[in-house]
TIRO-2110 file (N, C-alpha, C; in Angstrom, 1 decimal):
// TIRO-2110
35.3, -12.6, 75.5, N, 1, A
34.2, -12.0, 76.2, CA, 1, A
33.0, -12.8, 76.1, C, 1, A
31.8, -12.8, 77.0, N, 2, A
31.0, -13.9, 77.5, CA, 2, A
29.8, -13.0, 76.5, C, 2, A
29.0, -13.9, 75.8, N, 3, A
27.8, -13.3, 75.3, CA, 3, A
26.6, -13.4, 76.0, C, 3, A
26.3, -12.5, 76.0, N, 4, A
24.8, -12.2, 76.7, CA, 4, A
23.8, -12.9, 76.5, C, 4, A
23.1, -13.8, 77.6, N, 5, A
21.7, -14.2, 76.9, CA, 5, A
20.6, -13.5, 76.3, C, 5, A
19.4, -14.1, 75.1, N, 6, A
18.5, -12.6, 75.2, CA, 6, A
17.6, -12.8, 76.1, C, 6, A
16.4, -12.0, 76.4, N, 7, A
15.2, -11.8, 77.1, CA, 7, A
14.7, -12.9, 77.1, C, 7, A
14.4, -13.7, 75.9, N, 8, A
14.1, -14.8, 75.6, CA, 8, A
14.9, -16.3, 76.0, C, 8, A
15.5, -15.8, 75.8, N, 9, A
16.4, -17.3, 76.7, CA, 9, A
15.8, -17.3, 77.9, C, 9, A
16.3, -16.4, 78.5, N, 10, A
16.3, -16.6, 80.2, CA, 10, A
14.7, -16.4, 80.6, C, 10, A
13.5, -16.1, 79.7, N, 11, A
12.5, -16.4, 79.9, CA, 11, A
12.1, -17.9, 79.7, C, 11, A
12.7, -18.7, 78.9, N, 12, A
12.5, -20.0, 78.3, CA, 12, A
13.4, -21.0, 79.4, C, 12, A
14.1, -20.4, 79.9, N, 13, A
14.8, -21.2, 81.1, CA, 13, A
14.4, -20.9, 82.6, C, 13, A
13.7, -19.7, 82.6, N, 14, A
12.5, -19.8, 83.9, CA, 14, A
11.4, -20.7, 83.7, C, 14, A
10.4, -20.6, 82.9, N, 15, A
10.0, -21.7, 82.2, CA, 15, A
10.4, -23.2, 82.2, C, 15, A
11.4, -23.6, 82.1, N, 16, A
12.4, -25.0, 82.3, CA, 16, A
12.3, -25.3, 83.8, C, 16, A
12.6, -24.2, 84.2, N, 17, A
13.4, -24.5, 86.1, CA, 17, A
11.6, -24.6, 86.6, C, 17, A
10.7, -23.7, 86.3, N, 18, A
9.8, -24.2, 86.9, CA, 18, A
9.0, -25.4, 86.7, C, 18, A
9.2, -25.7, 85.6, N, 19, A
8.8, -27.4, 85.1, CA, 19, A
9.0, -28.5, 86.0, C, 19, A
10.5, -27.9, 86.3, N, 20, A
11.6, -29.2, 86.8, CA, 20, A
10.9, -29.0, 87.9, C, 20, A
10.7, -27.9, 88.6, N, 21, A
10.0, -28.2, 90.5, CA, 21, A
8.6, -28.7, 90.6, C, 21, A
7.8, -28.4, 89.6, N, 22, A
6.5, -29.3, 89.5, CA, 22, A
6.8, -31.0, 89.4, C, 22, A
8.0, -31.2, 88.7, N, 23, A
7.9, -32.6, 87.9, CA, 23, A
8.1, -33.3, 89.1, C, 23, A
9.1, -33.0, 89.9, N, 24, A
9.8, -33.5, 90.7, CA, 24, A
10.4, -35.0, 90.3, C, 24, A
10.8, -34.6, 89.6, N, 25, A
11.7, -35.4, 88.8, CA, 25, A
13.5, -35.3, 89.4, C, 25, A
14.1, -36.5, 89.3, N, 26, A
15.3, -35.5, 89.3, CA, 26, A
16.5, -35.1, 88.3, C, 26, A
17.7, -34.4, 88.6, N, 27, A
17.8, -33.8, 87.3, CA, 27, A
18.0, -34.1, 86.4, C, 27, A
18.9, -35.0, 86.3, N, 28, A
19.4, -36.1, 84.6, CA, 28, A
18.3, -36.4, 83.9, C, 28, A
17.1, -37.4, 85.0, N, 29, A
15.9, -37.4, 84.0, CA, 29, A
15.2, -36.1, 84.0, C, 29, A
14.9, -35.2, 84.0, N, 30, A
14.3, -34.3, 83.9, CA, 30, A
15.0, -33.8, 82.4, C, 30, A
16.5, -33.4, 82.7, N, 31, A
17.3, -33.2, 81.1, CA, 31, A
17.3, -33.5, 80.2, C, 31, A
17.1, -35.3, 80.6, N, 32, A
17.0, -36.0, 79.4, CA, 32, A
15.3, -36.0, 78.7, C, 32, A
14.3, -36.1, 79.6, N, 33, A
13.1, -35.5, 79.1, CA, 33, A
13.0, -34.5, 78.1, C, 33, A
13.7, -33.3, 78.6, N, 34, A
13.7, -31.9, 78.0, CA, 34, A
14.4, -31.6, 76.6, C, 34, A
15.7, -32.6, 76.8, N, 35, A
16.5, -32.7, 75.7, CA, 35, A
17.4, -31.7, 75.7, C, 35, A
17.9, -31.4, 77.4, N, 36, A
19.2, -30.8, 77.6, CA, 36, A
20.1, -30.9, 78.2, C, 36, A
20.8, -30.7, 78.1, N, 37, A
22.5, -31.2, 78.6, CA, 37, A
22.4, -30.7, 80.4, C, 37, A
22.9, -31.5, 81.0, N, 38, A
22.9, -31.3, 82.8, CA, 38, A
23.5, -30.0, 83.0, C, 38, A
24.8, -29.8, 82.4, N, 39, A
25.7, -29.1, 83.1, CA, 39, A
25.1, -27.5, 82.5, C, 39, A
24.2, -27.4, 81.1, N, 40, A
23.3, -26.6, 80.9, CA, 40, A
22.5, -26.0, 82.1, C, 40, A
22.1, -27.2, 82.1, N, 41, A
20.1, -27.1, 83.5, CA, 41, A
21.3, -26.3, 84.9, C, 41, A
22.6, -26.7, 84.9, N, 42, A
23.3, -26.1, 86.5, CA, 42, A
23.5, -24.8, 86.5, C, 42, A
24.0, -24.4, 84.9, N, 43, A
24.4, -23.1, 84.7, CA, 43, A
22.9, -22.3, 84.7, C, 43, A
22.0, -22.5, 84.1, N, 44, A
21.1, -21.5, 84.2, CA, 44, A
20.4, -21.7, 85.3, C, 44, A
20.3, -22.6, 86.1, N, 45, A
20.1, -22.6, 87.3, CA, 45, A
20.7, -21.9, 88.3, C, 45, A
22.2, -21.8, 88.2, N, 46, A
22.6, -21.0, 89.2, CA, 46, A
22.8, -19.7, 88.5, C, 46, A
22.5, -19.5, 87.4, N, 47, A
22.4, -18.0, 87.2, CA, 47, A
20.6, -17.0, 87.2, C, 47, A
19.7, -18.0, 87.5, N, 48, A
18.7, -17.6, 87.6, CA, 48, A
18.0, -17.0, 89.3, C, 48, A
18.7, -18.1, 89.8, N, 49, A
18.7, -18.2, 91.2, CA, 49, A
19.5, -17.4, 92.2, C, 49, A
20.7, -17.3, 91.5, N, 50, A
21.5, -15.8, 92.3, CA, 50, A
21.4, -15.3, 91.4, C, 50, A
20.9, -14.7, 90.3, N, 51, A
20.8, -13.6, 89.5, CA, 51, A
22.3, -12.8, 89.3, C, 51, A
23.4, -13.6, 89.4, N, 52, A
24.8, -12.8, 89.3, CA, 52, A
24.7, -12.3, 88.0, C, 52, A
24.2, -13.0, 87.2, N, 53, A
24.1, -11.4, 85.6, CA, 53, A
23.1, -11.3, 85.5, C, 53, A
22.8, -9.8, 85.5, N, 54, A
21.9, -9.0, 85.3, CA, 54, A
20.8, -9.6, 83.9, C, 54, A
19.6, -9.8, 84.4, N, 55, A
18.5, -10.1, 83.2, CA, 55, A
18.4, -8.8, 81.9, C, 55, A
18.2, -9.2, 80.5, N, 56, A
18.2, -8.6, 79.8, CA, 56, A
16.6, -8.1, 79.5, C, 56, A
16.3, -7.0, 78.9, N, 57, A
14.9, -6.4, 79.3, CA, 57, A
14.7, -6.9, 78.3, C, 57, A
13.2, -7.0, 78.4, N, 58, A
11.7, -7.4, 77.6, CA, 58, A
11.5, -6.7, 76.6, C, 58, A
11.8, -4.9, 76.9, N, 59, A
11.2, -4.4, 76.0, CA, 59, A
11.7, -4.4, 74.5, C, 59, A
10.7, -4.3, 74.0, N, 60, A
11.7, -4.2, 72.8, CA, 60, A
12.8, -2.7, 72.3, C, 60, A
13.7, -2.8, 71.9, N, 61, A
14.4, -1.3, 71.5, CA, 61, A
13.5, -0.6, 70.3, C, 61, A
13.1, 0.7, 70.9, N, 62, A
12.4, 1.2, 70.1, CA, 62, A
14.0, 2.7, 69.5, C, 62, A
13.7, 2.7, 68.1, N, 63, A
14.8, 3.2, 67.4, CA, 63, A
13.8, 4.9, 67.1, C, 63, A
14.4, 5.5, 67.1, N, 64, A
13.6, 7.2, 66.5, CA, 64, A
13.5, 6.9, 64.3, C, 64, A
11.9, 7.1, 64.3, N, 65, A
11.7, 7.3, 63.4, CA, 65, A
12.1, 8.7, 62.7, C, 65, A
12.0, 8.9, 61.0, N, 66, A
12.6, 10.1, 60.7, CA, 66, A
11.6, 11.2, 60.7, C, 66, A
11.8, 12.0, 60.8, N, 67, A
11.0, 13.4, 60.9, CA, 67, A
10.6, 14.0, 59.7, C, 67, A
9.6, 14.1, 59.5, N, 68, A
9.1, 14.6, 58.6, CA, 68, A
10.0, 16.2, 58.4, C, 68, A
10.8, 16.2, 56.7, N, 69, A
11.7, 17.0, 56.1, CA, 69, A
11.0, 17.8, 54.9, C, 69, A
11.0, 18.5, 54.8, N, 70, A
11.0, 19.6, 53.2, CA, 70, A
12.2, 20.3, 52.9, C, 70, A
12.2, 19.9, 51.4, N, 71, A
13.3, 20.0, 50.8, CA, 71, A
12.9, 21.3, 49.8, C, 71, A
13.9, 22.2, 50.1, N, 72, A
13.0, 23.4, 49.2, CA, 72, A
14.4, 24.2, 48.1, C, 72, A
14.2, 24.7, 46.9, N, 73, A
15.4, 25.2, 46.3, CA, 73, A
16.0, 26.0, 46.6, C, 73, A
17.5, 26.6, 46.4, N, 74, A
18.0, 27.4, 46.9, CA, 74, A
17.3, 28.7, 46.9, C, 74, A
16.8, 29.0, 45.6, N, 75, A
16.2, 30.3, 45.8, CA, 75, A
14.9, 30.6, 46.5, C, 75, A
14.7, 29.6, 47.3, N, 76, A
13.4, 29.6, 47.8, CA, 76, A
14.1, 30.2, 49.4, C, 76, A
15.4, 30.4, 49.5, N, 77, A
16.1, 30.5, 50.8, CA, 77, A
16.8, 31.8, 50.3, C, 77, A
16.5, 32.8, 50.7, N, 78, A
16.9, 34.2, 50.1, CA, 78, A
17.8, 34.5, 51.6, C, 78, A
17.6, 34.1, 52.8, N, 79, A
18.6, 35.2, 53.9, CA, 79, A
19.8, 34.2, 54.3, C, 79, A
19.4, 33.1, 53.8, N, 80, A
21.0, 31.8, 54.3, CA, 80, A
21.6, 31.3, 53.1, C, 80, A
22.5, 31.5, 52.6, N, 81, A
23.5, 30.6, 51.9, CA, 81, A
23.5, 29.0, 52.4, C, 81, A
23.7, 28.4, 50.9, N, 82, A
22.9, 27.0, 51.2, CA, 82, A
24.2, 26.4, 52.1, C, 82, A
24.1, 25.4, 53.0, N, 83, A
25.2, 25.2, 53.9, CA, 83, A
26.8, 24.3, 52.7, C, 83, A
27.4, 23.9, 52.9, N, 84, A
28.6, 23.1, 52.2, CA, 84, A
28.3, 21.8, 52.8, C, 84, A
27.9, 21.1, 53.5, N, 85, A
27.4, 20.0, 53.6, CA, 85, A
25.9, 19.5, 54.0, C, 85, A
25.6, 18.5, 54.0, N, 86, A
24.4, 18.2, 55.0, CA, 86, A
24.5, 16.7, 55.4, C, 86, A
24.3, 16.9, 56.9, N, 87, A
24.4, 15.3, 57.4, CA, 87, A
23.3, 14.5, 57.7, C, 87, A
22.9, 13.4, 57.1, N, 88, A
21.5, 13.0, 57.8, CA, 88, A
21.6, 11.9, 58.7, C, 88, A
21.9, 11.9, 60.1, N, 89, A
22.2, 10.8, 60.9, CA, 89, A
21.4, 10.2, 61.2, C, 89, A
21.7, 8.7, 60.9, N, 90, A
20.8, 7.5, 60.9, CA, 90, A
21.0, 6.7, 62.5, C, 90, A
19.7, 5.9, 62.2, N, 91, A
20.2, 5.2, 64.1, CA, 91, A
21.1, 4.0, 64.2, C, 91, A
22.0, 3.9, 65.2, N, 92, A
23.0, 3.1, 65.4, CA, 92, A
24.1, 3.6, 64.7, C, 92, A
24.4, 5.3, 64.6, N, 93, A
25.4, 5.5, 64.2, CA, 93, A
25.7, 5.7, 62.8, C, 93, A
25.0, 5.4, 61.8, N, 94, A
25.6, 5.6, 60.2, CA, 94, A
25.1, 7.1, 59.8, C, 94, A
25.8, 7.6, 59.0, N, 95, A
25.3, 9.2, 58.9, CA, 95, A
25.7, 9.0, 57.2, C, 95, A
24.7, 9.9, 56.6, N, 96, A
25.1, 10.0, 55.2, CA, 96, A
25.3, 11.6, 55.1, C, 96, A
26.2, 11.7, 54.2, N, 97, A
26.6, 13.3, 53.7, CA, 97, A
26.5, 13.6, 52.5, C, 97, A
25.9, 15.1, 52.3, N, 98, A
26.1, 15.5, 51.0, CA, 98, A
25.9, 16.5, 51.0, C, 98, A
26.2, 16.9, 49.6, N, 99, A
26.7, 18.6, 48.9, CA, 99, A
25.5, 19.3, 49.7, C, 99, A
25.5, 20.6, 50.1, N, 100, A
24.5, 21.0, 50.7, CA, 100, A
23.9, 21.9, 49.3, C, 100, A
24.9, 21.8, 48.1, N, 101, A
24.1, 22.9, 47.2, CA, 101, A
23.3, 21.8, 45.7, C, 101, A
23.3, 20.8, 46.4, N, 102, A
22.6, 19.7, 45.6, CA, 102, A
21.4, 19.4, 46.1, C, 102, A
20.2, 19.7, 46.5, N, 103, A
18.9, 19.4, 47.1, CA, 103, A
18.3, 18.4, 46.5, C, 103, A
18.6, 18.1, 45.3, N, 104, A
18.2, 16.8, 44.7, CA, 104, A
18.5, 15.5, 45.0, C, 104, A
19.6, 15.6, 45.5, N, 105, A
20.1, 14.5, 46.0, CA, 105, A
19.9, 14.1, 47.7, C, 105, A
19.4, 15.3, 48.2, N, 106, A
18.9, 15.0, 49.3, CA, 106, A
17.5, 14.5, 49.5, C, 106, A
16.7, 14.9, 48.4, N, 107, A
15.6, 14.4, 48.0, CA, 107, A
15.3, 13.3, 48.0, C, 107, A
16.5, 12.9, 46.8, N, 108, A
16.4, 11.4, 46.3, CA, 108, A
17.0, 10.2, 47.4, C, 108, A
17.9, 10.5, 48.2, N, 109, A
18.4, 9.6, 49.5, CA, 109, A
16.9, 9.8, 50.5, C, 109, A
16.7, 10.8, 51.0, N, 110, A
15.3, 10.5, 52.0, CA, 110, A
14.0, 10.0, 51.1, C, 110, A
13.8, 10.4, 49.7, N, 111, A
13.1, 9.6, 49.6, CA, 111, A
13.0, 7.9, 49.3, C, 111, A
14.3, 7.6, 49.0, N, 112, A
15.0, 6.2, 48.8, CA, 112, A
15.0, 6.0, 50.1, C, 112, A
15.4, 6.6, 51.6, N, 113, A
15.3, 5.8, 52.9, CA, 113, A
14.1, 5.7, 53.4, C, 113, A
13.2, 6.4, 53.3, N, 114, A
11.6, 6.4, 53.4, CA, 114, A
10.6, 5.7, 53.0, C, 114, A
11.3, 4.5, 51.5, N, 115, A
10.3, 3.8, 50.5, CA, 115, A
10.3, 3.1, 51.4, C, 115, A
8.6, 1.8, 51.4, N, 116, A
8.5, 0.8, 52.0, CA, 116, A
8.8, -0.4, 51.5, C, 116, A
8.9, -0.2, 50.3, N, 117, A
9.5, -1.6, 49.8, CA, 117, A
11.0, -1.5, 49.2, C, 117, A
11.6, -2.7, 49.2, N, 118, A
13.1, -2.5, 48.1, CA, 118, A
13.3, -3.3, 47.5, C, 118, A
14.0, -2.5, 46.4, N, 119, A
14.3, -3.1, 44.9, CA, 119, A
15.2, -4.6, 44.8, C, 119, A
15.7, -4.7, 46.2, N, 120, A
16.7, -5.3, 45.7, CA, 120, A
16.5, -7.2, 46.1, C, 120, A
END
């Protein structure tokens, strides 16, 4: 499978291709100025110019911050029985679980994923 350029490449090779039409140079010396291989300068050349793969966005990926949680004792929950698990799903898919009648421990994982610095 073909890997994707990032945003940055193919901004740094627009950048390139417009060089080369200022320089008017032609293309071997222009590569070898630049210090890149020819058959490079063709490939992003004809992928910039027919645009046959789609450009990758600029933005950056903004991920969901965690939400502000209180963690409170069971007796402090008099009409719901405390649940049998709890899941706290992280972004990109990782989810951590635990005992729902352990609050401490849920404590101590959000406050352990919430620190700004790490121990390790």
């Amino acid at each position: 499978m073909a890997r994707l350029a990032s945003a940055a490449k193919w901004q740094e090779w627009e950048e390139r291709l417009a060089r080369f039409e200022r320089s008017g140079l032609p293309i071997r010396q222009f590569c070898e100025a630049e210090g890149v291989n020819p058959g490079t300068f063709w490939y992003w050349r004809r992928n910039l110019t027919g645009s046959a793969t789609p450009r990758p966005s600029m933005r950056p990926q903004s991920y969901a911050a965690f939400a502000p949680v209180d963690v409170v004792t069971q007796s402090a929950v008099v009409t719901q029985p405390a649940p049998s698990c709890v899941v706290v799903r992280l972004p990109r898919g990782a989810s951590i679980e635990l005992p729902g009648d352990r609050p401490d421990l849920l404590q101590a994982a959000l406050t352990t994923l919430t620190a700004e610095t790490s121990e390790c």
